[in-house]
C-alpha positions in Angstrom: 119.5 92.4 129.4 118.8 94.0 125.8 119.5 90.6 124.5 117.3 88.9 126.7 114.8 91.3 125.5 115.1 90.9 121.8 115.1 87.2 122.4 111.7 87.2 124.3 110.2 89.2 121.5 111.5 87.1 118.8 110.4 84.0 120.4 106.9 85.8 121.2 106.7 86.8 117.3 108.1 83.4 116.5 105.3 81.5 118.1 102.5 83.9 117.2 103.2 83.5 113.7 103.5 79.5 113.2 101.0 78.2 111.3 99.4 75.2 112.2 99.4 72.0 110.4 96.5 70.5 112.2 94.2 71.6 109.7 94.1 70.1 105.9 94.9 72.5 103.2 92.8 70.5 100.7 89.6 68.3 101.4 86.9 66.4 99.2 83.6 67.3 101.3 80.0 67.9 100.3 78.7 71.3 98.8 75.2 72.8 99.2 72.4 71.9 96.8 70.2 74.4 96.6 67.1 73.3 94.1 66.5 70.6 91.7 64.0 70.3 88.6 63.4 66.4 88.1 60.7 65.1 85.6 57.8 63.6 86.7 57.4 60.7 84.6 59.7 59.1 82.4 59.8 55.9 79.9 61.5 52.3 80.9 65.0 52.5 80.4 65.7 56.0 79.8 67.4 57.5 82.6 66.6 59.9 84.9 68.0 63.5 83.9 67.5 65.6 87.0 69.0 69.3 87.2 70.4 70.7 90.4 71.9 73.9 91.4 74.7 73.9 93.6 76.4 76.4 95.3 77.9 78.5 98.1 77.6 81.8 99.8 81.0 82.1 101.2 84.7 81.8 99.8 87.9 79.9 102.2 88.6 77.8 99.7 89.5 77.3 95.6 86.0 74.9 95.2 85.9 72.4 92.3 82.6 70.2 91.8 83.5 66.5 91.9 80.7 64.1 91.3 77.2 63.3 93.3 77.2 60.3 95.8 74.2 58.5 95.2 73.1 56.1 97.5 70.5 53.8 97.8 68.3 53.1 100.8 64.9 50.8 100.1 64.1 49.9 96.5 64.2 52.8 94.0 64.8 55.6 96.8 67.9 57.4 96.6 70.0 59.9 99.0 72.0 62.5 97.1 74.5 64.5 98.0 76.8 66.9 95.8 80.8 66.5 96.6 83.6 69.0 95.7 87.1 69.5 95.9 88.5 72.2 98.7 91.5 73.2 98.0 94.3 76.1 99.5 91.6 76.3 102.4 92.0 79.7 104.5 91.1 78.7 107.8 89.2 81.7 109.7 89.0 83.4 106.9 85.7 83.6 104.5 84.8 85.9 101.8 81.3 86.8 101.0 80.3 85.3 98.0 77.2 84.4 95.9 78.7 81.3 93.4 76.5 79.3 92.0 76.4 76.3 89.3 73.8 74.1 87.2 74.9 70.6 86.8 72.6 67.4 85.6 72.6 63.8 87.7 71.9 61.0 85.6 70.6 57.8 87.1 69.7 54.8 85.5 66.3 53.5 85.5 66.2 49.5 85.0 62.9 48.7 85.8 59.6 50.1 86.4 57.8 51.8 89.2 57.8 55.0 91.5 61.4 56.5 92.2 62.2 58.7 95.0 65.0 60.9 94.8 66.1 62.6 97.9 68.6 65.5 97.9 70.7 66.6 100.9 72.7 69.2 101.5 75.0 67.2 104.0 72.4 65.8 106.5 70.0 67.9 105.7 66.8 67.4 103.0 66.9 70.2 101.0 64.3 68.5 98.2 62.5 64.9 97.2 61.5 64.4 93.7 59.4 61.7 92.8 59.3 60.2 89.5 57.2 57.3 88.2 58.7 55.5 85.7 56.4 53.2 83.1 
């Protein structure tokens, strides 16, 4: 009987203590913009210098900027969104945290006319920045 007994709690201790490898430790997914100062006008051929603040208001994860993805819909209007690197995620866990960054997206500007730049925070518009560019 105590054997039974010690093997019940093991087992009960056992399965209450496995960790689940469902979830990924490490994932490339986007990170919150939170403003962007673009200029207004620019000159042909020089490129567009826009500055964006990113950041985050919790911490699960060891978070590592990666790049923007930049997409472009109709002519001369762009989607952008800010990707990082997630890495030794704590699920149900989160800290909090006020972390934030400066970084500059550069996008080319080979011809003239009115560019719209629109920045998400994943599918949501957090700004649009309109530059005309002569």
């Amino acid at each position: 009987m105590k054997y039974l007994l010690v093997l019940t709690a093991f087992s009960i201790l056992g399965a209450s203590c496995k960790k689940s490898n469902d979830e990924p430790q490490s994932k490339t997914d986007y990170i919150p913009i939170n403003a962007t100062s673009t200029p207004h006008n620019i000159a042909l051929g020089q490129p567009i210098l826009s500055r964006v603040n990113c950041g985050f208001f919790e911490h699960f994860a060891d978070i590592t900027f990666v790049n923007f993805e930049v997409k472009e819909g109709l002519s001369k209007q762009y989607e952008i969104r800010a990707k990082a690197f997630y890495d030794n995620i704590k699920y149900g866990i989160s800290l909090p945290v006020n972390s934030t960054f400066d970084t500059t997206l550069t996008l080319q500007t080979p011809t003239a006319g009115q560019y719209i730049l629109k920045f998400y925070t994943s599918n949501q518009l957090i700004e649009a920045d309109t530059v005309q560019v002569n």
